[in-house]
VEXMAR-89764 format. One record per residue (C-alpha): residue number from 1; residue in three letters; x negated, y negated, z negated. Coordinates in pm, whole numbers, plus 32768, in hexadecimal, padded with zeros to 4 digits. Layout:
<pts>
+-----+-----+------+------+------+
!   n ! res !   xx !   yy !   zz !
+-----+-----+------+------+------+
! NUM ! ALA !    X !    Y !    Z !
...
+-----+-----+------+------+------+
</pts>
This chain:
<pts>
+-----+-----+------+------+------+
!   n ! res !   xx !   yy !   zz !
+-----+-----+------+------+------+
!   1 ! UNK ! 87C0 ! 827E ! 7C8D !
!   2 ! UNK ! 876A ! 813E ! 7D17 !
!   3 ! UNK ! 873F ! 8012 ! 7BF7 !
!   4 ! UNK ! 87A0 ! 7EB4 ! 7C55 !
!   5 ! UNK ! 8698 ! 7DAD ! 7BA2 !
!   6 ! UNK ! 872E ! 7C6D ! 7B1A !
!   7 ! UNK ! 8687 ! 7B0B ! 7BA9 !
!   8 ! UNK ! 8590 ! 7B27 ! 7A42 !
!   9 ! UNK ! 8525 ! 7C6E ! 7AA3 !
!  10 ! UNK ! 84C2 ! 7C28 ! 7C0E !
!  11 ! UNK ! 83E0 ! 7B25 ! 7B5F !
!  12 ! UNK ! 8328 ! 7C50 ! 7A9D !
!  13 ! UNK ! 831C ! 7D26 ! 7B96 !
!  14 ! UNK ! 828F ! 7BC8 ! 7C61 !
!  15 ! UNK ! 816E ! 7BAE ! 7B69 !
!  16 ! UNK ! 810D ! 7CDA ! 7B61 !
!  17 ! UNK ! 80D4 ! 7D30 ! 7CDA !
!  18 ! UNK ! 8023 ! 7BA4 ! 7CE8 !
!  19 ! UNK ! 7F4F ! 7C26 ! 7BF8 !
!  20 ! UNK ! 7F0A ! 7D5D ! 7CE9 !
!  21 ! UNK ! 7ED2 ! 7C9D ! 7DEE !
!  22 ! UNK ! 7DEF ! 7BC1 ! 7D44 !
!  23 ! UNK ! 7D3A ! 7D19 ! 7CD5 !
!  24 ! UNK ! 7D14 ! 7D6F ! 7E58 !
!  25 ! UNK ! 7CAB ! 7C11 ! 7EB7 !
!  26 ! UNK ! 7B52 ! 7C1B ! 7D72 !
!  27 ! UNK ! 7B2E ! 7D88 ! 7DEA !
!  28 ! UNK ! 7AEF ! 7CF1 ! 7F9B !
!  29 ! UNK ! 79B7 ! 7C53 ! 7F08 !
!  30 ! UNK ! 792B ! 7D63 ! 7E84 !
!  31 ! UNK ! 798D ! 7E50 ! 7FB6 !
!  32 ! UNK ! 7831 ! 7E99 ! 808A !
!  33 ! UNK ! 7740 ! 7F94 ! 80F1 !
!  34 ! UNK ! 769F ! 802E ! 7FDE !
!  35 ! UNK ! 77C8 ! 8014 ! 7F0C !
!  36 ! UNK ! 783E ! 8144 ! 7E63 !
!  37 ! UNK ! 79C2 ! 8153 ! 7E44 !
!  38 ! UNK ! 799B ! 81B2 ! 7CB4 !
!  39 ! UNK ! 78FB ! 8058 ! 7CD2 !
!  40 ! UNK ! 7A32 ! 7FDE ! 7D5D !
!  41 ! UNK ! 7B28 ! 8075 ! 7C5A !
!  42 ! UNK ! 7A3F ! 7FE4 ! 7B16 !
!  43 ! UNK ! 7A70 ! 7EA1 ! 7B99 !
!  44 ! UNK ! 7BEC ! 7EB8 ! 7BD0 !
!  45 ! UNK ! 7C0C ! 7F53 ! 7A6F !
!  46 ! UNK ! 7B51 ! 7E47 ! 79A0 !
!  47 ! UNK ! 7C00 ! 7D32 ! 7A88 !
!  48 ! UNK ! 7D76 ! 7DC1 ! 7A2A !
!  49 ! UNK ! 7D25 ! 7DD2 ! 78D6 !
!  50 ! UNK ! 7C90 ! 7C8D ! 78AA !
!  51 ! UNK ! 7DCA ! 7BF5 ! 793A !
!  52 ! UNK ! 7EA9 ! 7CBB ! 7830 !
!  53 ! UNK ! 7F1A ! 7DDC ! 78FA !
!  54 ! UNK ! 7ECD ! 7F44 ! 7906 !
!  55 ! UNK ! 7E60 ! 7FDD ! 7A55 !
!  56 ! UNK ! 7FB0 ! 8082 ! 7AD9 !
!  57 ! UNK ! 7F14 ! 81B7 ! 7B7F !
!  58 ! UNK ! 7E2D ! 821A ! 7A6F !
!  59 ! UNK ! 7ECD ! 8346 ! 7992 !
!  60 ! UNK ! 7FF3 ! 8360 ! 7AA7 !
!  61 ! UNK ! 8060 ! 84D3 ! 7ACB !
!  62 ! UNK ! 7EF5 ! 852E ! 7A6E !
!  63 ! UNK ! 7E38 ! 840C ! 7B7C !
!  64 ! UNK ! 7CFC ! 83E5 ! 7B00 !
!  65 ! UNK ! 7C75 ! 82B0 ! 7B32 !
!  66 ! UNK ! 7D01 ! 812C ! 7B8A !
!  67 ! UNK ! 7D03 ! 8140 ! 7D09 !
!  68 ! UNK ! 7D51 ! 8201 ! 7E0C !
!  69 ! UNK ! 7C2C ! 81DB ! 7F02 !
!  70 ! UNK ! 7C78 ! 826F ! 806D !
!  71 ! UNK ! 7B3B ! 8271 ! 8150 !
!  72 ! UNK ! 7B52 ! 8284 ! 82A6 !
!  73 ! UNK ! 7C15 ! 83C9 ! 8306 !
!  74 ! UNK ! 7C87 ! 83C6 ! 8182 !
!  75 ! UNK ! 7E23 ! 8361 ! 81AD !
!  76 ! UNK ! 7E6C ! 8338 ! 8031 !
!  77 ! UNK ! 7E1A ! 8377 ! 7EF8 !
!  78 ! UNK ! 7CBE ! 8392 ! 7F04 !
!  79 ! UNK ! 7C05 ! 83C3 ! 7DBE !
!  80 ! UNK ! 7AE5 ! 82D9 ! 7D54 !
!  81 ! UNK ! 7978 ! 836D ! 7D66 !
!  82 ! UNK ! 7820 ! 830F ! 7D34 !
!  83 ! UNK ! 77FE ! 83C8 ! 7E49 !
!  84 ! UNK ! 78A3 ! 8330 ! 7F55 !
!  85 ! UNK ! 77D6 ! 8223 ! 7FAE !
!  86 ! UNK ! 787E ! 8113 ! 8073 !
!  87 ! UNK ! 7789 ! 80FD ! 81FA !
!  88 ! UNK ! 77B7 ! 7FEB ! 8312 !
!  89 ! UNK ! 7903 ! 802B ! 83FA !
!  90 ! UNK ! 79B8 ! 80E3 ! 82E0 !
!  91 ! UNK ! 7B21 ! 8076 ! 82B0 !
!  92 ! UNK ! 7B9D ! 80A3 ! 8129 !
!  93 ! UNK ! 7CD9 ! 8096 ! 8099 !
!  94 ! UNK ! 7D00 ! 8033 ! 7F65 !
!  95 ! UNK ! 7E67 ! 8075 ! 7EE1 !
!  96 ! UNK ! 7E74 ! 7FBF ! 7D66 !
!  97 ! UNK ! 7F84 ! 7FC8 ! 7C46 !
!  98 ! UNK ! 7FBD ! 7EFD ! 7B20 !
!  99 ! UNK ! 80B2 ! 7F25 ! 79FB !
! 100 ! UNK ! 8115 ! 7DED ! 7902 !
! 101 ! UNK ! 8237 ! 7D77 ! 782E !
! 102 ! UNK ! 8305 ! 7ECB ! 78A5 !
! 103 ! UNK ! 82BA ! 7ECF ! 7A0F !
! 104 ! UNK ! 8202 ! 7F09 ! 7B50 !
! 105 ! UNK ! 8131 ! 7EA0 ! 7C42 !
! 106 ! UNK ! 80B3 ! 7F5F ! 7D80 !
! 107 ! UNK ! 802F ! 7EF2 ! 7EB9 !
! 108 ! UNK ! 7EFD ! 7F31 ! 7FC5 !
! 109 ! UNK ! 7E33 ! 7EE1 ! 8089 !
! 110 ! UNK ! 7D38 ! 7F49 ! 81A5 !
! 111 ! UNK ! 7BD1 ! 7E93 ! 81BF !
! 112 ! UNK ! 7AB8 ! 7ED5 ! 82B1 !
! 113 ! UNK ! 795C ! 7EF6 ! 8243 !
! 114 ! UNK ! 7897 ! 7E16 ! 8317 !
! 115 ! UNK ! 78D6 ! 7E30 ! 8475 !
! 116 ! UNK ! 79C1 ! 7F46 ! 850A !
! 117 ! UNK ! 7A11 ! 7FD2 ! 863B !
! 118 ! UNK ! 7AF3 ! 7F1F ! 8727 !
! 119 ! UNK ! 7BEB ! 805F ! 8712 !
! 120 ! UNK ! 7BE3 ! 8066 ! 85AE !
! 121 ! UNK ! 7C23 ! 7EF7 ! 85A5 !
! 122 ! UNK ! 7D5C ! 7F13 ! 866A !
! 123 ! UNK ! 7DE3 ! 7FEF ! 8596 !
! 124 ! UNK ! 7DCB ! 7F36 ! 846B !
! 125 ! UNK ! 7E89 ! 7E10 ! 8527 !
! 126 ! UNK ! 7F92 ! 7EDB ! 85C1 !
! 127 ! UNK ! 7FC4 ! 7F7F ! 845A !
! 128 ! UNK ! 7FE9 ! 7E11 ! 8391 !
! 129 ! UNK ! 80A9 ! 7D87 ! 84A1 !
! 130 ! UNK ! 81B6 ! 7EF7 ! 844F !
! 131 ! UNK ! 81B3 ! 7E75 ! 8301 !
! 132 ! UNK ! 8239 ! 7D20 ! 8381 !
! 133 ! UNK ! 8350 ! 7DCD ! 8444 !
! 134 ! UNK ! 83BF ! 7E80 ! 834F !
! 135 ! UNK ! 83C8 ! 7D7D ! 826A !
! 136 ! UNK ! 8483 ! 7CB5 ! 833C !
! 137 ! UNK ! 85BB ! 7DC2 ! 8323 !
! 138 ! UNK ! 85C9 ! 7DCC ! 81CC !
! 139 ! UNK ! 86CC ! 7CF2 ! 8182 !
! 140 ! UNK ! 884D ! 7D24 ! 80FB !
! 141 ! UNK ! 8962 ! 7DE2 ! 81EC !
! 142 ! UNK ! 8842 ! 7EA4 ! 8257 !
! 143 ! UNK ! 87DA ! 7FFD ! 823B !
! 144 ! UNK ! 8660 ! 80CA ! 81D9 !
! 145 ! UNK ! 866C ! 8158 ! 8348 !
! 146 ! UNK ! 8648 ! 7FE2 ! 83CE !
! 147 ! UNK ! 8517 ! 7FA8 ! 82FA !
! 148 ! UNK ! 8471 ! 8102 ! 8385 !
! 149 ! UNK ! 84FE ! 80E6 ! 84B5 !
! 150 ! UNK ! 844D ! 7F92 ! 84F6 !
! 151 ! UNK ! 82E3 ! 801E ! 8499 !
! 152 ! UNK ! 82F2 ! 8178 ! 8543 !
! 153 ! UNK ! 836C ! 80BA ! 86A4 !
! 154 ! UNK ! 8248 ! 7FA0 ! 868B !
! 155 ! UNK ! 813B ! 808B ! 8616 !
! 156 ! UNK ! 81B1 ! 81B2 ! 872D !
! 157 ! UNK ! 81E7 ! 8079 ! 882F !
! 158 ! UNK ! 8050 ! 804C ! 881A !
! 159 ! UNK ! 7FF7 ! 81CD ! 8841 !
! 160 ! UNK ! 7FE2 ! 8203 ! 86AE !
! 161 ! UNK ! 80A6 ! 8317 ! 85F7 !
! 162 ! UNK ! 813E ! 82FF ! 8481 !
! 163 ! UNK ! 8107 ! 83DF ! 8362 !
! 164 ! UNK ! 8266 ! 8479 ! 82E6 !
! 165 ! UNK ! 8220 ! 8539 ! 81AE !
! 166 ! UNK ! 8192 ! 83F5 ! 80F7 !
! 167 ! UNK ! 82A8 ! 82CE ! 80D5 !
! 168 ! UNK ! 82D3 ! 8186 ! 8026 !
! 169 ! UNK ! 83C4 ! 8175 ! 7F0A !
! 170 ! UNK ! 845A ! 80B2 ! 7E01 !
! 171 ! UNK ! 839C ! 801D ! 7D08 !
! 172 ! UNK ! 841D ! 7F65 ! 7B64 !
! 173 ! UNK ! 8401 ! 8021 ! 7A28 !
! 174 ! UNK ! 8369 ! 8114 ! 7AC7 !
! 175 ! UNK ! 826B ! 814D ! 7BE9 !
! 176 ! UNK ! 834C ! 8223 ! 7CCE !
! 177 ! UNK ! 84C0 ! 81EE ! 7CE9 !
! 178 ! UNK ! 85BC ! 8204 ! 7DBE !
! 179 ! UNK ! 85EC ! 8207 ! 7ED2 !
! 180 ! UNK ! 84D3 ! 8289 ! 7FC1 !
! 181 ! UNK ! 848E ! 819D ! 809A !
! 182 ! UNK ! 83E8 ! 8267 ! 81FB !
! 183 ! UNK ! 833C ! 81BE ! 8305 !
! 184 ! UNK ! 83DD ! 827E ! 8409 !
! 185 ! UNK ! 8562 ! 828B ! 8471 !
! 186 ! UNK ! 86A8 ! 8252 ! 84FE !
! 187 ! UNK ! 8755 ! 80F2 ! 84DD !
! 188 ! UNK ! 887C ! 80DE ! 83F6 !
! 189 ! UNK ! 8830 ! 8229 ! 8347 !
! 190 ! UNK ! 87C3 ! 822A ! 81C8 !
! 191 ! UNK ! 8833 ! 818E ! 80A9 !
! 192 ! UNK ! 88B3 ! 8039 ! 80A8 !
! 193 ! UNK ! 87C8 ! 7F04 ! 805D !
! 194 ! UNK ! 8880 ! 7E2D ! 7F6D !
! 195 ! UNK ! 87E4 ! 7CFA ! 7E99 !
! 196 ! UNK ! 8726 ! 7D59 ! 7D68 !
! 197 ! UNK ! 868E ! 7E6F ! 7E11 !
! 198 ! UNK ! 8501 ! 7E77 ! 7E12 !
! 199 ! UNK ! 844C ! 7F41 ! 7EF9 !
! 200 ! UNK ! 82E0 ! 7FAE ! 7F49 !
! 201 ! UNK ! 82CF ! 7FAB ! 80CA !
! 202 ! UNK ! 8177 ! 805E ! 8124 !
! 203 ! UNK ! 8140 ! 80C3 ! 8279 !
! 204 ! UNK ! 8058 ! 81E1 ! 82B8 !
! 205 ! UNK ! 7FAE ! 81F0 ! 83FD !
! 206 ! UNK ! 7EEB ! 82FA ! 84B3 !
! 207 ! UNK ! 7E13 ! 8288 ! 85F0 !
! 208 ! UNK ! 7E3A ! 842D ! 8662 !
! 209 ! UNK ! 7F3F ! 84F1 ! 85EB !
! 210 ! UNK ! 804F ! 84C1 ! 84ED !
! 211 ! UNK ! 7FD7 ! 8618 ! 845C !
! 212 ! UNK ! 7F20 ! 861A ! 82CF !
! 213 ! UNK ! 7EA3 ! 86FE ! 820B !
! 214 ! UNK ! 7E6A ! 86E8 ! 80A5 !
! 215 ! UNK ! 7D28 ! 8721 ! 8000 !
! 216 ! UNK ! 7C8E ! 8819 ! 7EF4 !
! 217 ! UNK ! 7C85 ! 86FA ! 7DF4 !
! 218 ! UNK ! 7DFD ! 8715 ! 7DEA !
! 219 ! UNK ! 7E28 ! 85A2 ! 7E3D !
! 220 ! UNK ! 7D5C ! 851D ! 7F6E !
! 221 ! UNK ! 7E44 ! 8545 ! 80D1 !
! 222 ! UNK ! 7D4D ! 84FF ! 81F5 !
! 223 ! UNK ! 7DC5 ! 852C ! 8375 !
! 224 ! UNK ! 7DCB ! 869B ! 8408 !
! 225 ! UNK ! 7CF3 ! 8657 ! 851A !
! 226 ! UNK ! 7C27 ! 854A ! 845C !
! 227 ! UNK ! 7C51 ! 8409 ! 84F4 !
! 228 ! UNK ! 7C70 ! 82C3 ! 842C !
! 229 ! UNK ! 7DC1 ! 8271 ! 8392 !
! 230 ! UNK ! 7DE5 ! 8117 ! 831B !
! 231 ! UNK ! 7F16 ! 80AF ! 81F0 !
! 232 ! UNK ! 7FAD ! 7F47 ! 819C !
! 233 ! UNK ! 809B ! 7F2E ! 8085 !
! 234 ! UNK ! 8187 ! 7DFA ! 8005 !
! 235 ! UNK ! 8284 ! 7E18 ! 7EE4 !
! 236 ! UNK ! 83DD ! 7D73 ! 7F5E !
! 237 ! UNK ! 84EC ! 7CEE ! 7E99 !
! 238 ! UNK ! 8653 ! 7D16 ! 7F60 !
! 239 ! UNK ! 86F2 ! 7B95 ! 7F31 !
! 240 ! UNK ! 8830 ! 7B09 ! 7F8A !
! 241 ! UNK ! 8743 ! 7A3A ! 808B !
! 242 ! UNK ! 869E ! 7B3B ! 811A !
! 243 ! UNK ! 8555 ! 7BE5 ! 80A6 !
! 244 ! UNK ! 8464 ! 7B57 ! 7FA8 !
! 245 ! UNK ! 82FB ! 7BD5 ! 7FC2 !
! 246 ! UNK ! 8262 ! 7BD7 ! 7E40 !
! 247 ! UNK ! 811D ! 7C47 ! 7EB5 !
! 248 ! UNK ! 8010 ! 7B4D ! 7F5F !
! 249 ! UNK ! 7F32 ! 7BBA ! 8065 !
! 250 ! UNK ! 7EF4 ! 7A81 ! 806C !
! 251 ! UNK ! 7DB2 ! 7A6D ! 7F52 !
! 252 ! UNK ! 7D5E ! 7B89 ! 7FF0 !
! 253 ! UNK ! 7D13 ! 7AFD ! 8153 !
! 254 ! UNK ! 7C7B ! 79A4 ! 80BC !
! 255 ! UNK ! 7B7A ! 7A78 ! 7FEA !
! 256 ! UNK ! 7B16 ! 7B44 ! 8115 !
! 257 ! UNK ! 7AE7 ! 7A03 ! 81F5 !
! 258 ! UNK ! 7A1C ! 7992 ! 80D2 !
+-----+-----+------+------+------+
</pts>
């Protein structure tokens, strides 16, 4: 069932994924070689809770830690370690959640460590500018299939192919609600977008094939034939105006140009 927020509760759900994105934007001055990504995820979880949150991902269904930390090849999910230690030309993602005052935030985003490949860096582009596009359909009278529609054709369009078993999805009292929100699809198919609808929009790129596999840990997807997969994601409240981004990659960008 899809749950319609009231004009107070896009505010919450506002805060929240501001507060995320403020999370990202302390955690791109800590991101560099030698960095471990347990590093990463004690950072997020002391800045959340000093801001009067609790870290959304921590506890959910069994996740074990604050962040999911995707090196490289790693799609999702990735599991903070003191082992993986963050090298020169590695892209990260770092997909963070936050939960205050009833509700959610979730969004992510995909650094480079140091310099990286010009291929690499491409992909990265290509994969925030999806985002953008799909963004950009999100609006009243208009349906899910537009939204993945618009990210499958731009990312395909530049020789990139899209993940299909992970999607985006709705996000409020809780982290995942309806509807799924895909990044592939057919225009004018899927469930109506109507105002008070907020949705996580999260493209998932491959640079090789669209095919995954998940790993041992029982959480970490990384690409079948291991090249790097980069993943943006923006929470979007449906408005009688069109869409409203709550999240602000923004602080992100003006820390790393810091």
């Amino acid at each position: 069932m899809i749950y319609l927020k009231t004009d107070e509760e896009i505010e919450l759900l506002r805060e929240n994924n501001l507060l995320v994105s403020a999370t990202l934007a302390e955690l791109a001055h800590h991101i560099a070689p030698g960095v471990t990504t347990l590093d990463l995820d004690k950072v997020a979880e002391e800045f959340i809770r000093s801001h009067g949150a609790l870290p959304g991902f921590l506890g959910y269904n069994g996740f074990p830690n604050t962040l999911c930390i995707s090196v490289n090849e790693q799609v999702v999910h990735g599991i903070p370690s003191s082992k993986t230690v963050l090298k020169e030309g590695d892209i990260v993602s770092v997909d963070c959640g936050t939960f205050m005052k009833g509700f959610y935030g979730d969004s992510a985003y995909t650094f480079a460590v140091g310099k990286i490949d010009p291929h690499t860096e491409a992909l990265l582009r290509v994969t925030k500018e999806a985002l953008y596009k799909g963004v950009a359909q999100a609006k009243p009278g208009n349906r899910i299939g537009d939204v993945g529609n618009a990210v499958q054709e731009h990312a395909e369009r530049h020789g990139y192919s899209v993940v299909r078993e992970m999607v985006g999805h709705g996000l409020g009292h809780k982290m995942h609600e309806d509807p799924q929100v895909p990044n592939y699809g057919a225009r004018g198919r899927g469930p109506l977008l109507k105002p008070g609808m907020v949705i996580c929009i999260e493209p998932m790129i491959n640079l090789g094939s669209r095919e995954i596999v998940f790993e041992r840990d029982g959480w970490t997807v990384r690409t079948r034939d291991r090249k790097p997969a980069a993943h943006f994601e923006f929470a979007v409240a449906i408005t009688s105006k069109g869409p409203d981004v709550l999240t602000d990659f923004g602080v992100i960008e003006k820390a790393l140009n810091n």
